[in-house]
Structure formats: C-alpha cells, structure tokens
N, C-alpha and C positions, 0 to 999 in steps of 0.2 A: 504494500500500500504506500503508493506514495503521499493523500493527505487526504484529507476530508473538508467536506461542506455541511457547519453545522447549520440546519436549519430548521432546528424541534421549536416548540414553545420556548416564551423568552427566561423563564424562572429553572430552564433545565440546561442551557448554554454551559454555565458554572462546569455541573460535573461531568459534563461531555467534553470539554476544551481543559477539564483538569487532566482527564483519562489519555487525552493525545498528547499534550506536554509531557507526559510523565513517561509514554512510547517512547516517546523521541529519546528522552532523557534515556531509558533504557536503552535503547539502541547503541546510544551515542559513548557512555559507561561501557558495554557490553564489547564492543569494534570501533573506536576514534576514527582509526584510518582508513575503515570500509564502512561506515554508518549509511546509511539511507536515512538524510533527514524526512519529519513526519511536516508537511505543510497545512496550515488552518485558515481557511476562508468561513468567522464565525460570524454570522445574521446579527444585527444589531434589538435589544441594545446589548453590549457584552454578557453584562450579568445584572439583577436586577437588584444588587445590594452590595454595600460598598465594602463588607468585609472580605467577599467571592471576588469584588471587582482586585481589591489589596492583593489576594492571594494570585491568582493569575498574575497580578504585574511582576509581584516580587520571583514567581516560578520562571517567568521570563527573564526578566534580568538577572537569574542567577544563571541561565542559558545562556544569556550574553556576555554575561563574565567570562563563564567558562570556553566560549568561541574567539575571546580575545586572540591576538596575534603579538608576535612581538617587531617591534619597530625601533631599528638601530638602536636596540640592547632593552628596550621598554615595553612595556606591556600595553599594550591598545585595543580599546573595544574598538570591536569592527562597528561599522554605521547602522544606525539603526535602521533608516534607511536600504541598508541593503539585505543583511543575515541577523537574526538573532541570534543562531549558532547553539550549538551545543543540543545538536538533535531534531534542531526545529526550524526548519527552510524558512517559513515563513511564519507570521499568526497575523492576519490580516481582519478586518472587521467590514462590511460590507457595509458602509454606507459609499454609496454607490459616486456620490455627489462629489466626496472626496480626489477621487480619480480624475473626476475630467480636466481640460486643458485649462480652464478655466478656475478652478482650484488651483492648480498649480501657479500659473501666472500671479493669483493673489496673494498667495503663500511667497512668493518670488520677492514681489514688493517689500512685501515687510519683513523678510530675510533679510536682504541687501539695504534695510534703514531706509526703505522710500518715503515713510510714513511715519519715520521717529520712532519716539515712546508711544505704544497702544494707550490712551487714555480712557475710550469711548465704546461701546459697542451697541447697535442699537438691532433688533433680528424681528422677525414678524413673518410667520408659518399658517397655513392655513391650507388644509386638505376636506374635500367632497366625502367624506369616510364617517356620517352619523352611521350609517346603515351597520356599522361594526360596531362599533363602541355604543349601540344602542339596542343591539340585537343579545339576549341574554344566552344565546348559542353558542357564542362567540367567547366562551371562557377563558382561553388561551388570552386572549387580549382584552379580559372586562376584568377577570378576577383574580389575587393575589394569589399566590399557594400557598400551600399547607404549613409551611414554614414557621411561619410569623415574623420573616426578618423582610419580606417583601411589603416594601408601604405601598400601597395602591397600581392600580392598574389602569391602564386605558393610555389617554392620549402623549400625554409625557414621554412614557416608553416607549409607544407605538412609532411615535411620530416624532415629538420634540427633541429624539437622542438624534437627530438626523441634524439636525439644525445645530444643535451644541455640539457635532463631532464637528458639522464645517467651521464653525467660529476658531473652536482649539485647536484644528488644523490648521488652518490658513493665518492666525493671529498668533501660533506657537504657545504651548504647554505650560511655556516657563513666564513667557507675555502675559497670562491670563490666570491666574491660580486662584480657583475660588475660595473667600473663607468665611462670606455670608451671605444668607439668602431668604429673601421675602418673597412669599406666595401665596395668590389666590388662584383660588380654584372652585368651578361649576361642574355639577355630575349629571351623570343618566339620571333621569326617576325609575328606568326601568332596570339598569344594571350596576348604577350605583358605580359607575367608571369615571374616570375626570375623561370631558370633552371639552374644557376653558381653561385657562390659564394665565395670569401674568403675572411677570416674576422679574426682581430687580435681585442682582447679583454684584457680592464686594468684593474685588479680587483683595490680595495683598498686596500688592504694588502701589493699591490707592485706585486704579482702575475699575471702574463701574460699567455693568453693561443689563440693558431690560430686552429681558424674552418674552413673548407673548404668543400665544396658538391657537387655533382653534380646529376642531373636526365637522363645525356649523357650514362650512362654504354648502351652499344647494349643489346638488349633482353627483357623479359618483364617478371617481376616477377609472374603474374598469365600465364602464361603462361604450357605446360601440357611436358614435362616437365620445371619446373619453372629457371628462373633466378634467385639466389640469389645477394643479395643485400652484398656492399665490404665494411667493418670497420675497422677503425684499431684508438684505442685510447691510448695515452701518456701520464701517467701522473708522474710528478718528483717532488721530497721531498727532503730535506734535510738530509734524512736519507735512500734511496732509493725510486723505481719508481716501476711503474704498467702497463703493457703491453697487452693489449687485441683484439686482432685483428682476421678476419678469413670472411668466406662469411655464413651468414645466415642461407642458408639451407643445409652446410656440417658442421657440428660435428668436423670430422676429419680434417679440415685446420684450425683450430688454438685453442689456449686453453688462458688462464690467466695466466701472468708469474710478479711473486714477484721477482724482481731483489733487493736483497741483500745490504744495504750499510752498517751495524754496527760490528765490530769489526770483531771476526775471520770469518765471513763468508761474510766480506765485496766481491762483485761480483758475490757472487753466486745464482742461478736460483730454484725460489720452483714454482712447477706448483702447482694452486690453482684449487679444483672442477676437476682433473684430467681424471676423469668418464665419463665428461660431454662434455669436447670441448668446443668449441664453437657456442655457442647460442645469438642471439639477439632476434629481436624481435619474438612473437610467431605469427605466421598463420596458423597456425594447424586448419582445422576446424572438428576436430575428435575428439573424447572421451570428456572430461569433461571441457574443454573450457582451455585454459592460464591462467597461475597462478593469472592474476590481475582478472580474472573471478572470479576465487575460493574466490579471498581475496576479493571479495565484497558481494560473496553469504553469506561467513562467518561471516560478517558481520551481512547481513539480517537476518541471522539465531542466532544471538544476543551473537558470540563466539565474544571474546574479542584480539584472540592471531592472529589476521591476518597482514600480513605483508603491512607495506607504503610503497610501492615502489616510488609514486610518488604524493606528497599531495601537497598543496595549497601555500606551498613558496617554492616547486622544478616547479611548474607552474608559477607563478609569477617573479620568477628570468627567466626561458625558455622567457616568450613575452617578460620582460625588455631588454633584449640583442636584441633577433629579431626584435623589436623594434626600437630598435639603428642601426640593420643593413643595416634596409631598409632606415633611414633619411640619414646614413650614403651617403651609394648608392646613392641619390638623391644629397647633396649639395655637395660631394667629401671628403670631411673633418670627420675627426674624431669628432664621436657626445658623449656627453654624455647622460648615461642613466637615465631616467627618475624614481626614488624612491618616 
C-alpha cells in the first residue's frame, strides 16, 4: 500500500490517520533504507478536537525529526513542504482550495513581505447546504459522537474549516496564532446543528481577524445546475492587503487583487493569476481529480516536488479556533484557545 484516502465521518479521521502514521513509523523502524513510505490524503476537518488535533501534529513532527538530513556537519529538517519523513511521504488534508494557483500566489505575497506585518483579516463563507445540516439523517455532519470531547457539529466543521485552512495557509501559521475567540452561533430547530456563525478571533501577535458563515444561501450546491458557494476574504498588512472574493463555480466574478501600499505605487491594484478568476474549492469530478489529488498521487509515486497546501499545523491551528468557537457559543464569553 502505498497511502490512503481518509474519507469516513469527520469524528473518526483521528484514529484512522493515527493507524497510518504509526504504519509508516513501523515501516520506517522496521527497513530505513528500503521503507515504502505510507502517504495520507485526510478529508477535512482533521480531527474534530484539539487534543487528537495535538497528537497527530506532535506524531508528525517526531516523523520529521527523524527524516532530518544532515547538512555540512548539521542536522536539518527537511521542508515541510516537501517530506515529513520518517515513514510518511506525505499527510496532506484536503481542503481543496488550498492547492490552486491562486492560493499559492497569495501565500507568495506574504512570504516575500509584500504585505508587511499581517494585522487584519476579514473572511465571509456562505454555502446553499441547509438541506444537510437541516436534515436529521445526516448524523455524520448534525451530530457530535459518542465521545464527549466533540463540541458540536454542523456548519463550522463542515464548512468553516475550509475557510480557516485558507487564511492559515496563505497568511502563514506562525503570522496568525490564535489565542482568543468570541462566538455566536444559530442552530437547526430540527437537528440542533450550528448553521450561523460569527466569530472574532485574537491572535498573539496582537493580530485580529472576524469569521462569519453561513449554510442559509437558497439553492443547493449539487444541485444540476449547481449553486455556487459566496467568499470573499480580507486580509491587511502593514504594507498592503489581499483581496479575494467571487462565487465558486464562476471564474468570471472575481479574481485576487494585491492592493499596493509601498512607495510610488502606494494604492495601486495588481490582479494576481489573472487567467484564472476565481476559484475555490475544486468539485470537479472530471479528468484527473483536484490539485490536492494530484499532490498526493505524486507523492505515492515517490516525486518529491508536490505542493502542501494544507499539512498538519494548517489543520491543527483550523480545530484550535473551531474549537474555541463552539465553547465560545456555549458559555457566551470569549474562550481561549487551547495549545
């Protein structure tokens, strides 16, 4: 086996992507020099509690320790970016949105300081999908498990982890560090799921950013032909901002816009990926699957240069927040996040 596609209900990720790390690890223990690493392409959101989220990061990073190399006499994590190592090719998370060229290029910007210091972040989600989170059928995505460590179900998970993987991606992990969060939340009357939400988030940097979603848009996104799904994300820098907004399955209503703050071209507008529009998540089920496909097949097939769109601390920052949001929700008061 070269890797798996986890894609069961979201409360069972946890101990299916513990089961594959822990392969790999064997493997890798068992043969260093002949291992066949184990690749994971896991369904968002990772895990649906932030101690399962903790344990997967630290399983992984002790993977990546052990895949270090050494470099003229020193010891070097390889990029995360490219291998986590130590048994395990890849562990990729499937927000799809992640991937495109478009992710990239904004992720690019604010690598290279286009935009300064992240100060700002402003995001706004809205998907045609009452008919799930309203349907009391629909258990997998209405109601918590058995557990008792899963705080609520519904739109958050479903949906808003798609939106907080693109922020922490493209705004960087270490740019954005939650450590507090206020939220409100409206439910089914019929399944008692969150279908509302809005939520202001404190990083530690001093950094603030408000998330808000909804599952209210009319229409149904499978539907023939489909409802697209409305975004529109904000984000500001002390040296200019990043504008990305448009509906899913048109191209043509919105694109990536670099708004301009350093010296003579302070103000001015560079559309980024111009070609392309605007694209989020991929539902394409035609030709050769969405980019996060390719980048884990690429994987399996032992190429090295496949893109992260979304690994195992853009997953684990995603539950710590929704996390927060939901305790939030529950005692009123702004909670902190659990690290």
């Amino acid at each position: 086996m070269d890797g798996a596609i986890v894609c069961t209900p979201h409360s069972t990720h946890f101990a299916i992507g513990r089961e594959l790390i822990n392969e790999g690890k064997r493997r890798y223990n068992a043969d260093r020099s002949n291992c066949r690493p184990v690749n994971v392409l896991m369904e968002k959101p990772m895990t649906t509690n932030v101690k399962e989220a903790k344990e997967l990061h630290n399983l992984l990073m002790d993977r990546q320790a052990e895949g270090s190399v050494d470099v003229g006499g020193e010891r070097t994590e390889k990029p995360r970016e490219l291998n986590v190592g130590g048994g395990v090719g890849c562990f990729l998370i499937n927000h799809s949105a992640n991937y495109r060229m478009q992710a990239r290029a904004a992720r690019s910007l604010i690598q290279t300081g286009k935009l300064g210091e992240i100060q700002h972040v402003s995001a706004f989600f809205a998907s045609p999908l009452s008919w799930i989170f309203d349907d009391p059928a629909n258990t997998g995505w209405n109601e918590p498990d058995d557990s008792g460590e899963m705080l609520g179900n519904g739109f958050a998970w479903g949906q808003s982890s798609h939106l907080l993987a693109w922020i922490y991606h493209v705004a960087g992990c270490d740019n954005l560090i939650p450590h507090r969060v206020y939220c409100a939340m409206t439910t089914s009357e019929r399944t008692g799921a969150d279908v509302s939400h809005a939520a202001t988030v404190m990083c530690k940097n001093g950094a603030i950013f408000s998330l808000s979603g909804t599952s209210l848009l009319p229409g149904n996104a499978h539907s023939d032909p489909p409802v697209g799904k409305r975004i529109k994300i904000k984000i500001f820098g002390t040296k200019g901002a990043l504008i990305y907004s448009g509906i899913d399955r048109d191209p043509s209503s919105g694109s990536l816009e670099w708004l301009r703050g350093d010296g003579d071209h302070h103000g001015a507008v560079e559309i980024q990926c111009p070609e392309l529009g605007f694209e989020f998540e991929d539902l394409s089920q035609d030709g050769i699957g969405p980019e996060s496909m390719q980048c884990f097949i690429d994987s399996c097939l032992g190429r090295d240069d496949f893109y992260t769109g979304a690994d195992v601390l853009v997953g684990l920052r995603s539950v710590q927040t929704i996390d927060a949001m939901y305790r939030s929700h529950v005692s009123g008061n702004a909670e902190t996040v659990f690290h």
